[in-house]
C-alpha positions in Angstrom: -11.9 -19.5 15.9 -11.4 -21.2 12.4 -8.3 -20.5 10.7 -8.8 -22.3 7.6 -10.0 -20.1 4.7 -13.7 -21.0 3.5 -14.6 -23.6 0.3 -15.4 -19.9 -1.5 -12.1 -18.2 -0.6 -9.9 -21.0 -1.6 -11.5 -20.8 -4.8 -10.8 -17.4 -5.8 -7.6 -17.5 -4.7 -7.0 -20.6 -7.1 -8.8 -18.7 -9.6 -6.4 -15.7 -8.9 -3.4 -17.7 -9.0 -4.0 -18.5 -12.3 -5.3 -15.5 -13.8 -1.9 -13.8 -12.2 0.5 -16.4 -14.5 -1.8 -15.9 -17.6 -2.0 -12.7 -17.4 1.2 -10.9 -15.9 3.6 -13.2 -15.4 5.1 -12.5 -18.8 6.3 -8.5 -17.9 6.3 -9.3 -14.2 9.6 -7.7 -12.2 10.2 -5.6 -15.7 8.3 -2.5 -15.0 10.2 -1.0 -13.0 13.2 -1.0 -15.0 11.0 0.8 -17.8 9.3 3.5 -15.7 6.4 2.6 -17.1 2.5 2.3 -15.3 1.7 -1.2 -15.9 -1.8 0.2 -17.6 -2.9 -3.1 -19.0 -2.8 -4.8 -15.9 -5.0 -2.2 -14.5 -8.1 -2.6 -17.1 -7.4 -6.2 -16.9 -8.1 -6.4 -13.3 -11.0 -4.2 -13.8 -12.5 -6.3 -16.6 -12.1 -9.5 -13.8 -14.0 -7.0 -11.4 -11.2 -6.7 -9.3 -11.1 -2.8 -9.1 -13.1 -1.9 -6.4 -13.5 -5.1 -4.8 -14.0 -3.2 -1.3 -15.8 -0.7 -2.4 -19.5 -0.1 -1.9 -22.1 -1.1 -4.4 -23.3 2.2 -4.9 -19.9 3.7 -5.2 -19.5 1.3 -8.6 -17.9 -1.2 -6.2 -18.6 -4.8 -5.3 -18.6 -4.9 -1.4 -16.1 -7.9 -0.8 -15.0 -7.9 2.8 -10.9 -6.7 3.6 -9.8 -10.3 4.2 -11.2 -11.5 0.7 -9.5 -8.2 -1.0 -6.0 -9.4 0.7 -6.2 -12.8 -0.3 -6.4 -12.0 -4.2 -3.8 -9.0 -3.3 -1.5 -12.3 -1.6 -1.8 -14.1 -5.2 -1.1 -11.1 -7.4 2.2 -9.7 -5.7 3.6 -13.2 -5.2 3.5 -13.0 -9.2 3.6 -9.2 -10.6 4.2 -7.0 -7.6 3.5 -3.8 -9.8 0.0 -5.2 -10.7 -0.7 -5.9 -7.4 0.2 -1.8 -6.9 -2.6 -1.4 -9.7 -5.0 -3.6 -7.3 -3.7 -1.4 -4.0 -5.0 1.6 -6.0 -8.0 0.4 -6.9 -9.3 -1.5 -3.2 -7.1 -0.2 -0.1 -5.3 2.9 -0.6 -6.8 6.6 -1.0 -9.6 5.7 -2.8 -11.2 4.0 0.5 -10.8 7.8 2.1 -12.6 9.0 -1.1 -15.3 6.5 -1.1 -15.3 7.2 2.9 -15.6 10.9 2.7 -16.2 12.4 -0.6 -20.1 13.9 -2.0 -21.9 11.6 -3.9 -21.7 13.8 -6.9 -17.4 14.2 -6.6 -17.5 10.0 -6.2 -19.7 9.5 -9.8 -17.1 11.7 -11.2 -14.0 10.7 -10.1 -14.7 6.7 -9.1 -15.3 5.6 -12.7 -11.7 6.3 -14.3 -10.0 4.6 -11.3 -12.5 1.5 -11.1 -11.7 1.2 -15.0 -7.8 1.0 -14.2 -7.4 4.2 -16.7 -7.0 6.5 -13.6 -4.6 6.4 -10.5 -4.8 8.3 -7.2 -2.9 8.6 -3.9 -2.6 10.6 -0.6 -0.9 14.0 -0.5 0.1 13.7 3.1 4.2 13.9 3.8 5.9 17.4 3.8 8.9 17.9 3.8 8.8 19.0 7.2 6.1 16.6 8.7 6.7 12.8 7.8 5.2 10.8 11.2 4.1 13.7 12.7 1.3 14.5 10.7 -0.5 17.1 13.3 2.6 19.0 12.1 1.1 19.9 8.4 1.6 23.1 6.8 -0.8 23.1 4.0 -4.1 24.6 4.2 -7.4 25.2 2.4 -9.8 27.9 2.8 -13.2 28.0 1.3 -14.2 31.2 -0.2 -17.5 31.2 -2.6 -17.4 28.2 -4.3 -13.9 27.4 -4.2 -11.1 26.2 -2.1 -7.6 27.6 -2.0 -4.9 25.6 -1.0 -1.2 26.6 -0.5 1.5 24.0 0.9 3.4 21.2 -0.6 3.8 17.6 -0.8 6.6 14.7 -1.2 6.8 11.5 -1.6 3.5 10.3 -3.2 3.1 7.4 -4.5 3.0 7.3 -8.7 3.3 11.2 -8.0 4.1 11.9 -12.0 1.1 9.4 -12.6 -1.5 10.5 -10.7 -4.7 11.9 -11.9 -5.9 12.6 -8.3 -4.8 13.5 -4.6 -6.5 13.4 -1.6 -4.5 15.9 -0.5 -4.4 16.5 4.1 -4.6 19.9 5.1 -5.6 22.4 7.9 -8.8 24.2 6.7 -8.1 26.9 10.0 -5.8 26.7 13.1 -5.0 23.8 15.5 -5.4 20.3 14.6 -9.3 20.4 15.3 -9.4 22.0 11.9 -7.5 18.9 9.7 -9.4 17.5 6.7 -8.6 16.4 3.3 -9.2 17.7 -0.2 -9.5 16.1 -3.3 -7.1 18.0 -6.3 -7.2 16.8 -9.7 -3.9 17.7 -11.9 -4.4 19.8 -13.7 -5.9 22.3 -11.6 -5.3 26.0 -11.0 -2.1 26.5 -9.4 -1.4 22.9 -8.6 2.5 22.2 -10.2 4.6 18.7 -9.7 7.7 18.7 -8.9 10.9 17.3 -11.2 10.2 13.0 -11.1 12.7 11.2 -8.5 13.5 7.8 -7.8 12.9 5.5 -4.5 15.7 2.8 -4.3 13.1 0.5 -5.6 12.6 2.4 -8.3 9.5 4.0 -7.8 8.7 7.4 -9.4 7.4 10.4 -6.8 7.8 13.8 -7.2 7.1 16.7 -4.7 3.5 18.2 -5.2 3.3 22.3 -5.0 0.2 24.4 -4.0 -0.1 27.9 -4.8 -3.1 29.2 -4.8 -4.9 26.4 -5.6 -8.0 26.5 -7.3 -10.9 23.2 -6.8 -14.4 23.3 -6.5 -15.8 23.4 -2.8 -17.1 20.0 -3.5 -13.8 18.6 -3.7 -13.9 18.9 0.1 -13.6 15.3 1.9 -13.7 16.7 5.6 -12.9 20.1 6.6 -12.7 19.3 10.4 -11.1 16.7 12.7 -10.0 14.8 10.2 -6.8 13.1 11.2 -8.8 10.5 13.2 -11.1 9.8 10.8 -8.4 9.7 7.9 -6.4 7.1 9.8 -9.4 5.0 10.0 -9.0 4.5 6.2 -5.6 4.5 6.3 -5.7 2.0 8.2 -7.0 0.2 5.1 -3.8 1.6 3.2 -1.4 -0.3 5.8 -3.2 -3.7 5.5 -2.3 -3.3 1.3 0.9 -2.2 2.1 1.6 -5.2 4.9 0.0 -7.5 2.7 2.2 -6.5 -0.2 5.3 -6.8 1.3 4.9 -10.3 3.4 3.8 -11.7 -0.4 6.6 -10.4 -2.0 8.9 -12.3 0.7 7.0 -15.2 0.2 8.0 -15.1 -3.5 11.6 -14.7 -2.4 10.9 -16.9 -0.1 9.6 -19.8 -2.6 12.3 -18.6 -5.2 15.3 -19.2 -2.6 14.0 -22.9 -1.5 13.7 -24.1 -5.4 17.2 -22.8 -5.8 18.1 -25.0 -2.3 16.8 -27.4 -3.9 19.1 -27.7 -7.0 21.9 -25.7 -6.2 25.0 -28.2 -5.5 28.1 -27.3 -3.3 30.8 -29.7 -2.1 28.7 -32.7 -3.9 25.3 -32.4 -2.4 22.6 -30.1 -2.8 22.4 -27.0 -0.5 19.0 -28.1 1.2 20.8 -30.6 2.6 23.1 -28.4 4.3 21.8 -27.8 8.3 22.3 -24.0 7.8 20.5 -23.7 5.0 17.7 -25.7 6.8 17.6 -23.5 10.0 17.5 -20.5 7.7 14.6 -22.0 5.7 12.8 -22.9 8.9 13.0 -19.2 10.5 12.1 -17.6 6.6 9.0 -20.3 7.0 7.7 -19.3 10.6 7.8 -15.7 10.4 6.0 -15.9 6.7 3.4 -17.9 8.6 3.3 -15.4 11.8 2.6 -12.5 9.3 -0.2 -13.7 7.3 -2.2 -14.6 10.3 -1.5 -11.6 12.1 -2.9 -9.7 8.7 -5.7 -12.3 8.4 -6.5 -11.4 12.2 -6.6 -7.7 10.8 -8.4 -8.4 8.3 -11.0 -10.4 9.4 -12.4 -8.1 12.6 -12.7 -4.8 10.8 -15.5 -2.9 11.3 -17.3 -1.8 8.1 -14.0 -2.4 6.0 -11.8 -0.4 8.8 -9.5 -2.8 10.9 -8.6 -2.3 14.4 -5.5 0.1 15.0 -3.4 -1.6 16.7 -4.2 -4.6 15.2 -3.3 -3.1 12.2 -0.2 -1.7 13.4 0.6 -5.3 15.1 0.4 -6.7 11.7 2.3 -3.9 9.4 5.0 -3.8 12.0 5.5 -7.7 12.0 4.8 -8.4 7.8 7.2 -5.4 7.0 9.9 -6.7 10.0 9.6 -10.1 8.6 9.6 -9.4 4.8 12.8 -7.6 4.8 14.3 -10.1 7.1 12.9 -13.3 4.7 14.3 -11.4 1.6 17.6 -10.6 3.4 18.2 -14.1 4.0 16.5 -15.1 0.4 19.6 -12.8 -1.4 22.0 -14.8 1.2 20.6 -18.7 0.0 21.0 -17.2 -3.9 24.6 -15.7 -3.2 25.5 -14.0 -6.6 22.9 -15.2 -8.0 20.3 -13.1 -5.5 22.7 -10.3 -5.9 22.1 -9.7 -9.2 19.3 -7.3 -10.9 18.5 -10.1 -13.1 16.9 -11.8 -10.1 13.7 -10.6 -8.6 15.0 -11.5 -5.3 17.1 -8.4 -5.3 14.2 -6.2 -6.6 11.9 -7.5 -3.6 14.5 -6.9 -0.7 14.9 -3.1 -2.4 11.2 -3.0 -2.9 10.3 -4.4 0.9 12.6 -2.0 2.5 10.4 1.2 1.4 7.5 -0.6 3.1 9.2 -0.2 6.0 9.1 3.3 6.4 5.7 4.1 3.8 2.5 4.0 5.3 4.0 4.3 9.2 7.6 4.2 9.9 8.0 0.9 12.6 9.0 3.2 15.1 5.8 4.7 14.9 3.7 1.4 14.9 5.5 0.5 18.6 4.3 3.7 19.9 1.2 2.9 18.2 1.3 -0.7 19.8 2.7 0.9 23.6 -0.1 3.3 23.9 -3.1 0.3 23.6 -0.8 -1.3 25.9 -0.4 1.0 28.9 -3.7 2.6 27.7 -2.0 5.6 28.2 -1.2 8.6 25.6 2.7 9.6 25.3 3.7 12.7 23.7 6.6 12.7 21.7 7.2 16.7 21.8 9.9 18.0 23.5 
C-alpha cells in the first residue's frame, strides 16, 4: 500500500496547477453570477486533451485511469470550480453511461461535440415524484418500428437549459426488470424544457417534459435491468461530484488560513489565537480523511467503475466534510466570508447541493449498512 502519488502523477498535477491560474483564474467564481456556460474553458480543456480523459480510445478518449482524472479534477476546482463542471462533463458524469452503453454508431455521433467542449450532456433521472427512490420512475419508452416513444418528465438536471443531450432513465415495460436509459437530443419530437430555475448556488435546471417523444431506436442505451448497470457508472458521477466538493473546501480551506494568517484582533494575528488553531487543525484532518477515502475509490475500480460502497464511503465523507470545512471557513473570514464578493460564501452554497445531488447522505448510510450487515433493507412501508 503506497500512498504517495507516482513521479508521473505529481507532474501533471503541477502541470494542471498551472494551466488552471493561466487559464481560468481570471473569470474564476464569476460565472455563476452571469448565467453564463463557461464555453471557453470547455475547448480549452479539450485542446489540453483533458475531455475524455477516461474515456476509451476508440470512443475518441484517452484511457487515463479514475484516480489520474480526479487528481487534475482536484487542481481545476481548487481554482475555477465551473471549469472543473466543464471537466465533470466531459470524464465522469453521463457521458461514462454513454460510452458504457450506447451503439457504436450513436457514440461517433454524439461523443465528438462533447469531447470538443462545444456540447454538454447530463442524466434525466429525478422526477418529481421519485428523487432516491429511483425504482419509483414514471417515464417510459416503447419501441415501435424504428422509433422510441417516451412520455414522463424530468427535474433537476444539471445545465438543464444547456444541454444538448440526456441520458434520460425510463421503464421500457412493467416492473423494474424492464429499466433502461435512452439517449434524447433537444430538439427532438415532442421533447419541451421547462421555464429555467435557480439552485441556491446558482445553478440553472429546468424540468424536462416527454410527450410523445420521438428518437431513433438507436438512441437506446439499455432497455432492460438497467438500474444496476446504470449505478455502476454512476458511480463514476459521485467520485466527480465527491471530488468536486472536498476541492472546493480545500480552496476555502487555504483561503481562510492566509486570511489567519494576516488578519489582526486585539494586537496579534488570529492564527495565533488557540481557537482558531483547533478549528484549523479539524478543517486540516477531515480534508486529509476525504481525499484518501476518494483516492481509495479511485484507485480499486474495476474497468473505470469504483466499488459501491466505497464509493458511497467516500461521497458521504468528502460532501460531510466539505460543508463542514466551508462552514467553519465563512466563520474564520467573519464578514468578510459572509459576503458575495468572497468565494468562500459561493463554495459553502455550492458544497451544500452536493450533499443531496448524486445520492442524498441518507441514502449513502443505507448504502454503507447494507455491505455492512450484508443484508438488504426495504425502505417501503
Amino acid at each position: 500500500m503506497d500512498f504517495h502519488l507516482t513521479e508521473e502523477q505529481l507532474q501533471v498535477k503541477k502541470w494542471i496547477r498551472s494551466l488552471a491560474k493561466e487559464k481560468f483564474s481570471e473569470k474564476a467564481f464569476t460565472w455563476q453570477k452571469t448565467g453564463k456556460i463557461p464555453w471557453e474553458n470547455a475547448q480549452a480543456l479539450a485542446e489540453h486533451g483533458l475531455m475524455g480523459m477516461t474515456l476509451a480510445e476508440e470512443d475518441g478518449g484517452q484511457g487515463s485511469s479514475l484516480l489520474d482524472a480526479l487528481i487534475v479534477m482536484e487542481e481545476l476546482a481548487k481554482v475555477c470550480p465551473h471549469t472543473a463542471d466543464m471537466f465533470q462533463v466531459g470524464n465522469f458524469g453521463a457521458i461514462r453511461q454513454l460510452s458504457a452503453f450506447g451503439k457504436p454508431e450513436l457514440k461517433k455521433r454524439v461523443l465528438p461535440g462533447i469531447l470538443a467542449g462545444k456540447k454538454l450532456i447530463s442524466v434525466g433521472m429525478s422526477e418529481p415524484n421519485a428523487g432516491s427512490a429511483t425504482t419509483d420512475l414514471k417515464t417510459t419508452a416503447e419501441v415501435r418500428g424504428d422509433k422510441v416513444i417516451i412520455n414522463g418528465s424530468k427535474i433537476f438536471n444539471t445545465h438543464g437549459p444547456h444541454n444538448s443531450y440526456y441520458v434520460v432513465w425510463a421503464r421500457f415495460g412493467e416492473g423494474v426488470k424492464s429499466s433502461g436509459a435512452v439517449l434524447v437530443e433537444s430538439g427532438s419530437p415532442g421533447f419541451t424544457r421547462g421555464k429555467t430555475e435557480r439552485h441556491m448556488s446558482g445553478e440553472e435546471h429546468c424540468a424536462l417534459y416527454f410527450e410523445d417523444c420521438e428518437v431513433p431506436v438507436e438512441n437506446i442505451l439499455i432497455s432492460e435491468n438497467g438500474f444496476r448497470k446504470l449505478f455502476t457508472m454512476f458511480n463514476v458521477e459521485r467520485i466527480g461530484n465527491a471530488t468536486r466538493a472536498m476541492s472546493l473546501a480545500q480552496a476555502a480551506f487555504d483561503i481562510a488560513v492566509e486570511h489567519a494568517k494576516v488578519r489582526e484582533q486585539f494586537g496579534k494575528s488570529l492564527a495565533e489565537f488557540q481557537g482558531i488553531q483547533w478549528k484549523v487543525a479539524e478543517m486540516k484532518v477531515k480534508l486529509d480523511a476525504a481525499r484518501l477515502l476518494l483516492y481509495r475509490a479511485a484507485s480499486n475500480a474495476d474497468k473505470g467503475a469504483p466499488v459501491p460502497v466505497e464509493t458511497s464511503i467516500a461521497k458521504f465523507y468528502a460532501n460531510t466534510a466539505a460543508f463542514e470545512v466551508a462552514h467553519e471557513a465563512v466563520q474564520i473570514l467573519g464578514g468578510y466570508g459572509y459576503s458575495d464578493e468572497s468565494p468562500v460564501e459561493y463554495i459553502f452554497r455550492r458544497v451544500r447541493g452536493w450533499m443531496i445531488a448524486g445520492g442524498t447522505l441518507e441514502m449513502l448510510k443505507n448504502n454503507i449498512a447494507k455491505d455492512v450487515f450484508q443484508m438488504k433493507f426495504s425502505q417501503r412501508k
